[in-house]
N, C-alpha and C positions, 0 to 999 in steps of 0.2 A: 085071915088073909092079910098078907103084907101092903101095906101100903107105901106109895112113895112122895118125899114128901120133897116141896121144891123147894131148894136154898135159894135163898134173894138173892144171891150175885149169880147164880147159872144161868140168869135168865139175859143177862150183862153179856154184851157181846166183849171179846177175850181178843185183846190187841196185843203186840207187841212193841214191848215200851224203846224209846229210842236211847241211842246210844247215851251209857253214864257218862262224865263228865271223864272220869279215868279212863273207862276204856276209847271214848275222840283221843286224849290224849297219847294211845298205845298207837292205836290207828296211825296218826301224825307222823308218830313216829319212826314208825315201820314205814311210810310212805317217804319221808325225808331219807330214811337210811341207803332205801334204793335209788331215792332221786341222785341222792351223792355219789353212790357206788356207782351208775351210771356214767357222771361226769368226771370223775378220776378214769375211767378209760378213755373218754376224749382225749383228756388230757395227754396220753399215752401214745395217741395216734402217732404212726410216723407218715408224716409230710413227703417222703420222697418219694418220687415217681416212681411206678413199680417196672423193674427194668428186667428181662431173662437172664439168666446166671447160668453157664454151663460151661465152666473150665476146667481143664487136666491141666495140671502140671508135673512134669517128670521129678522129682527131688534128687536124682540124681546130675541133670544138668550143671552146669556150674553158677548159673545167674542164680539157683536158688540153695548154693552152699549155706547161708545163714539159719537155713530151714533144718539144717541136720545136729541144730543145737535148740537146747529149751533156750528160749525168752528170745530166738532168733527172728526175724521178719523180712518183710520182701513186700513191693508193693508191685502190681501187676495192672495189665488195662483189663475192662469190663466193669459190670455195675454201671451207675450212672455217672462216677468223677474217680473208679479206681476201687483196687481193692487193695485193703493191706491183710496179710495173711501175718500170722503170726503162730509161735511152735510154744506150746503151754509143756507139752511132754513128750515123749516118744510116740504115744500113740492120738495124741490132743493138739489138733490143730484148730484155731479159731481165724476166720475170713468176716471181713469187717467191707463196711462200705465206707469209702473215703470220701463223701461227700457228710456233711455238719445236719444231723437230723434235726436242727433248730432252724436254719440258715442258709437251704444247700441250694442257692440260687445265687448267692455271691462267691466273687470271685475267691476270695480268702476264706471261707468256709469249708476248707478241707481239713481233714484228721492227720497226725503225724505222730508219730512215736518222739516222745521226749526224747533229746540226747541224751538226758541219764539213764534212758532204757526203765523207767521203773512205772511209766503212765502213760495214758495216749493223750493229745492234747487238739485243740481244735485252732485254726486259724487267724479266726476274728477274735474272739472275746475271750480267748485262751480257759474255754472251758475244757474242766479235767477228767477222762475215763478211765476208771481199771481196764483191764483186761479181757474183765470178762463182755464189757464193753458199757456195764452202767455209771451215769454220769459220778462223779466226786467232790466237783468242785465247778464252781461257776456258774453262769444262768440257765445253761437247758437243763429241763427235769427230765431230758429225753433220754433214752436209751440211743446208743446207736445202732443203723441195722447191723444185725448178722445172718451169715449165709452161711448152711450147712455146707460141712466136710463130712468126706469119708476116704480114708487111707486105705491103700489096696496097694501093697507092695512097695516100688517106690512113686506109685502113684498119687498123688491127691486131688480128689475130687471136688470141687466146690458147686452147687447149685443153691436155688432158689428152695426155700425153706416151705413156702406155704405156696 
């Protein structure tokens, strides 16, 4: 007959050991990674009031001839201080809010196309945007807002993105 025989440690209740010294520090760190990724979208927040967006405008009109060239622009009312629309290509229009996503509560915090036509620029603190609307140069880390287009003929559509 078999018999069985009892090892000294079975009889040892079986705990699970607490975390090693390496894996706390893995932990830490996966926990700081997201704490950060977190607050980089704060950061990103944009501040301006959320205002309804729902413009047509004709391109063939004459007030918006500038629009029938690349790097052409036009700035129109709506938004919260304006919109400046701007012609990337034939079929690529980009609509900006003219108010300063840093700032858009003073009065000088509006956006403007550079006279050299090659950057957008802001009011007060003469910070700089490409085109596609993110900042270049200066103090805001912000983006500026942008508001969907859609081309229909000689129509374009501008509204509220989200």
């Amino acid at each position: 007959m078999l018999k069985m025989l009892n090892h000294p440690k079975s009889s040892q209740k079986e705990t699970i050991p607490p975390f090693s010294k390496g894996a706390r520090g893995i932990f830490i760190l996966i926990f700081l990674l997201f704490f950060l990724a977190s607050c980089e979208n704060d950061l990103l927040y944009d501040p301006i009031p959320p205002v309804i967006v729902d413009e047509t405008i004709n391109l063939s009109n004459q007030e918006y001839l500038p629009l029938r060239q690349d790097g052409g622009f036009v700035e129109i009312v709506g938004g919260w201080k304006g919109i400046l629309i701007y012609r990337e290509s034939a079929t690529t229009y980009r609509a900006f809010e003219k108010a300063s996503p840093h700032r858009f509560e003073e009065a000088c915090a509006e956006i403007f196309v550079d006279p050299s036509g090659f950057f957008i620029k802001e009011g007060c603190d003469n910070t700089v945007y490409d085109f596609q609307g993110n900042p270049v140069g200066g103090v805001s880390p912000l983006p500026l807002r942008q508001y969907g287009t859609q081309l229909d003929g000689n129509f374009l559509y501008i509204f509220n993105v989200q």
